[in-house]
C-alpha positions in Angstrom: -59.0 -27.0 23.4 -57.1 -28.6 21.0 -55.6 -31.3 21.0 -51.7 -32.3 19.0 -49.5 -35.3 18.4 -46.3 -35.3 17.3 -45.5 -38.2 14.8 -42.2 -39.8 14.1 -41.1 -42.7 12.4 -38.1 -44.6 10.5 -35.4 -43.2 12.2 -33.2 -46.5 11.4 -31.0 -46.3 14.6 -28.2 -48.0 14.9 -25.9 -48.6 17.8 -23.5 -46.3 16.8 -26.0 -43.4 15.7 -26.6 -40.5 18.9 -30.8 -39.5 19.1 -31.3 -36.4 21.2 -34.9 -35.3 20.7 -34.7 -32.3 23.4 -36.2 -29.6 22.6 -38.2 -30.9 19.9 -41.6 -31.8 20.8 -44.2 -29.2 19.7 -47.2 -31.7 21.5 -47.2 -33.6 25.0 -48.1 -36.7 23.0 -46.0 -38.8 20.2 -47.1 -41.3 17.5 -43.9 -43.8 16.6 -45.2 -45.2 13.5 -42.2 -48.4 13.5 -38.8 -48.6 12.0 -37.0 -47.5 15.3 -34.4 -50.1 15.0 -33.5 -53.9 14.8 -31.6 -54.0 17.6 -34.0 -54.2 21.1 -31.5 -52.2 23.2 -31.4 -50.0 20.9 -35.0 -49.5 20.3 -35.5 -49.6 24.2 -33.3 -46.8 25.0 -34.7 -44.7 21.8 -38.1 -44.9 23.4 -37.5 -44.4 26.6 -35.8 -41.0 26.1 -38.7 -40.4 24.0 -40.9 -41.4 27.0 -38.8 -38.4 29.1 -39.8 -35.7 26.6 -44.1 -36.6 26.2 -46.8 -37.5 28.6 -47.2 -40.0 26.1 -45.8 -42.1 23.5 -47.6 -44.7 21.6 -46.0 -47.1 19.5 -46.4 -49.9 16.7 -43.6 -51.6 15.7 -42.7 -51.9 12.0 -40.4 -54.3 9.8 -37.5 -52.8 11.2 -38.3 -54.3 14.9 -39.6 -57.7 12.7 -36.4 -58.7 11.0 -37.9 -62.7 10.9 -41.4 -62.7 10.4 -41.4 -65.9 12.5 -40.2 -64.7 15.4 -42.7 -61.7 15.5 -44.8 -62.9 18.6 -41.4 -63.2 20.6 -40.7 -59.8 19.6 -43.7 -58.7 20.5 -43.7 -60.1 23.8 -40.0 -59.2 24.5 -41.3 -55.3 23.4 -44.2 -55.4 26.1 -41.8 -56.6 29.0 -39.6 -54.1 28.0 -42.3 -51.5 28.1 -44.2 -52.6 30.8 -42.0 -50.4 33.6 -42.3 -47.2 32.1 -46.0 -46.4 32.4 -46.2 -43.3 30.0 -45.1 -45.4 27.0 -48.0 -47.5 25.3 -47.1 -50.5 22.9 -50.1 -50.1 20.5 -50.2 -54.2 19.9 -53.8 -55.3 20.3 -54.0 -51.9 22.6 -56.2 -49.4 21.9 -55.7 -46.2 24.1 -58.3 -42.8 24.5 -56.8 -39.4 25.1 -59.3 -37.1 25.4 -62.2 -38.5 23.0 -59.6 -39.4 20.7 -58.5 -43.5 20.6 -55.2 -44.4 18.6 -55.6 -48.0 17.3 -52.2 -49.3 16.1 -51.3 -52.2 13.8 -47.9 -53.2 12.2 -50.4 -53.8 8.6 -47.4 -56.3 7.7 -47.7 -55.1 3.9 -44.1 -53.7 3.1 -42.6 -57.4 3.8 -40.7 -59.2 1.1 -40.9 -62.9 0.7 -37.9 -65.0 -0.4 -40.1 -68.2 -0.3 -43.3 -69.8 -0.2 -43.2 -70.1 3.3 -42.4 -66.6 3.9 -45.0 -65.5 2.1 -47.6 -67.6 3.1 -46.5 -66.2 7.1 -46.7 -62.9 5.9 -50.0 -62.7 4.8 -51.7 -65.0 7.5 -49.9 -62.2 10.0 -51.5 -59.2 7.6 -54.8 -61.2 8.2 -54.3 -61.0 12.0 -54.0 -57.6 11.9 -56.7 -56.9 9.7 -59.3 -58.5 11.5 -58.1 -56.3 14.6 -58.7 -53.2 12.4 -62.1 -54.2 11.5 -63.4 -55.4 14.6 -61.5 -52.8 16.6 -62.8 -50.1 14.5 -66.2 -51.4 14.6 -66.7 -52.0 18.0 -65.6 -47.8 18.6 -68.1 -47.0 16.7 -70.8 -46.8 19.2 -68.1 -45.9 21.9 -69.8 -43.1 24.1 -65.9 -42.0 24.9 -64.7 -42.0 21.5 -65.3 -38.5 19.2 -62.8 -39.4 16.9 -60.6 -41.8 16.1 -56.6 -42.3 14.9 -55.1 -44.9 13.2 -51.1 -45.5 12.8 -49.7 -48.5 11.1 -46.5 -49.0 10.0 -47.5 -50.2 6.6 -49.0 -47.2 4.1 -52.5 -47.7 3.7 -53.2 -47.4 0.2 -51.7 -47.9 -2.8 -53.0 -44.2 -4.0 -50.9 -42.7 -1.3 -47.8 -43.8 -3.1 -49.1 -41.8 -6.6 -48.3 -44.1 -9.0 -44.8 -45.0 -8.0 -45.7 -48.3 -6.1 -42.5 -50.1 -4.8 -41.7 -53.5 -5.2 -44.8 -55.2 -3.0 -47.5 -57.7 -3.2 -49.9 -55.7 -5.2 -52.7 -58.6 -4.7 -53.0 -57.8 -1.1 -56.4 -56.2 0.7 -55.7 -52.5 0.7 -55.6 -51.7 4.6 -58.2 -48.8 4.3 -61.1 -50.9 3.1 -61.8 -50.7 7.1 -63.1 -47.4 6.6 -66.3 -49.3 5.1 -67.2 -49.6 8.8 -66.6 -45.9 9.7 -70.3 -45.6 9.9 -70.0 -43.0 12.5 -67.0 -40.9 10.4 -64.6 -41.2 13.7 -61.7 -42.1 11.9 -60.5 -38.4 11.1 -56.8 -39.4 10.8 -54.1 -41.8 9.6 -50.4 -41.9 10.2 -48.2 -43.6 9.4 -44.6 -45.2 8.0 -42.5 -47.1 5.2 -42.7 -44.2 2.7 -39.6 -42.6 2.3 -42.0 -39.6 0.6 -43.8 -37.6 2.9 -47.3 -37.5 2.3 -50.2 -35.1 3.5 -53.2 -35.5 1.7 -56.8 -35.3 2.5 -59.0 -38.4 1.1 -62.6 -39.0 1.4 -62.4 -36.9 4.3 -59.5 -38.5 6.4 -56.4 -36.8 6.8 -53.1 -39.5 5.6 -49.8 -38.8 6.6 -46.4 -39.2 7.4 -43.0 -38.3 8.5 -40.3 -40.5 8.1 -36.8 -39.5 8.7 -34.6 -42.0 6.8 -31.8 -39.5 5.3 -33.1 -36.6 6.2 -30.9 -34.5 8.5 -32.3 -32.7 10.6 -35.5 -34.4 11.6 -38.4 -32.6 13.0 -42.1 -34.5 14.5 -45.0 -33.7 12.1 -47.6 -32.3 14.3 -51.5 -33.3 14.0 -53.9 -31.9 15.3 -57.2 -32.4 16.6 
């Protein structure tokens, strides 16, 4: 049998803006790949209707939900309380989840951050650090997983600079490229990765792994992006 997920991201919600997804699912599963919104009610409400229309959502928050990159642990903790009564809606934090052979390992990746000063920028790297030692060990400890066939990953942040095809935005080009983790795909589990902050879509097949995204941004109307398994 096979097995989908529907995968959504940037929808830039704002207070004012009405979300209705009924009708729109095409899996029983959804991938939120960040950039709800900056406002926590907001984001709250937007997933929780979200939560009314899967069997399960999984989310990683972006730099939408981040708006000071100091405050991100508070964030994060005020997201998992938030979560935390809604039992079919998974914050993917340091939170790896199996659905059927499949895990979805999350991470925010913390790479499409501007810094305004030296401090800022020194933050937003030690915080890309964090998360990129999660990937690695994370990833490397599924590897011998008897549960695990295959293996998902959803950031916020693109991946690779490749995936942007030569139009590269305004970002700290010195940074590690999150997909050197695949170096420690020794079992070729990782079949998929999804996820946000490209206004382009992108579907492309690389060194086996499928990359994509589906970000809604402007575009009107706004369907998921399903992947299947």
């Amino acid at each position: 049998m096979n097995l989908g997920f529907d995968l959504i991201s940037d929808l830039n919600i704002t207070e004012n803006d009405q979300f209705d997804w009924e009708g729109k699912p095409t899996s029983l599963y959804c991938l939120v790949a960040g950039n709800i919104s900056n406002n926590v009610n907001v984001l709250n409400k937007t997933l929780l209707h979200l939560s009314k229309c899967y069997q399960g959502v999984f989310f990683i928050d972006g730099n939408l939900e981040n708006p000071s990159v100091y405050e991100h642990i508070a964030v994060a903790n005020r997201i998992t309380e938030s979560f935390s009564t809604i039992p079919n809606l998974i914050y993917l934090r340091n939170n790896v989840v199996v659905v059927d052979g499949v895990a979805i390992l999350g991470i925010n990746g913390w790479s499409n951050y501007k810094s305004y000063t030296d401090g800022d920028k020194f933050e937003i790297k030690a915080r890309r650090y964090d998360d990129l030692v999660y990937l690695e060990q994370t990833t490397r400890k599924l590897q011998l997983h008897p549960d695990v066939r295959k293996i998902i990953i959803l950031s916020n942040s693109v991946p690779s600079l490749d995936l942007y095809f030569g139009e590269i935005p305004d970002i700290d080009k010195d940074e590690i490229e999150l997909d050197y983790v695949l170096d420690i795909d020794t079992e070729h589990k990782v079949t998929h990765w999804a996820f946000g902050s490209h206004k382009k879509i992108v579907d492309t097949v690389k060194d086996n792994i499928n990359y994509l995204n589906n970000p809604k941004y402007e575009t009107n109307p706004y369907y998921a992006k399903r992947i299947t398994l």
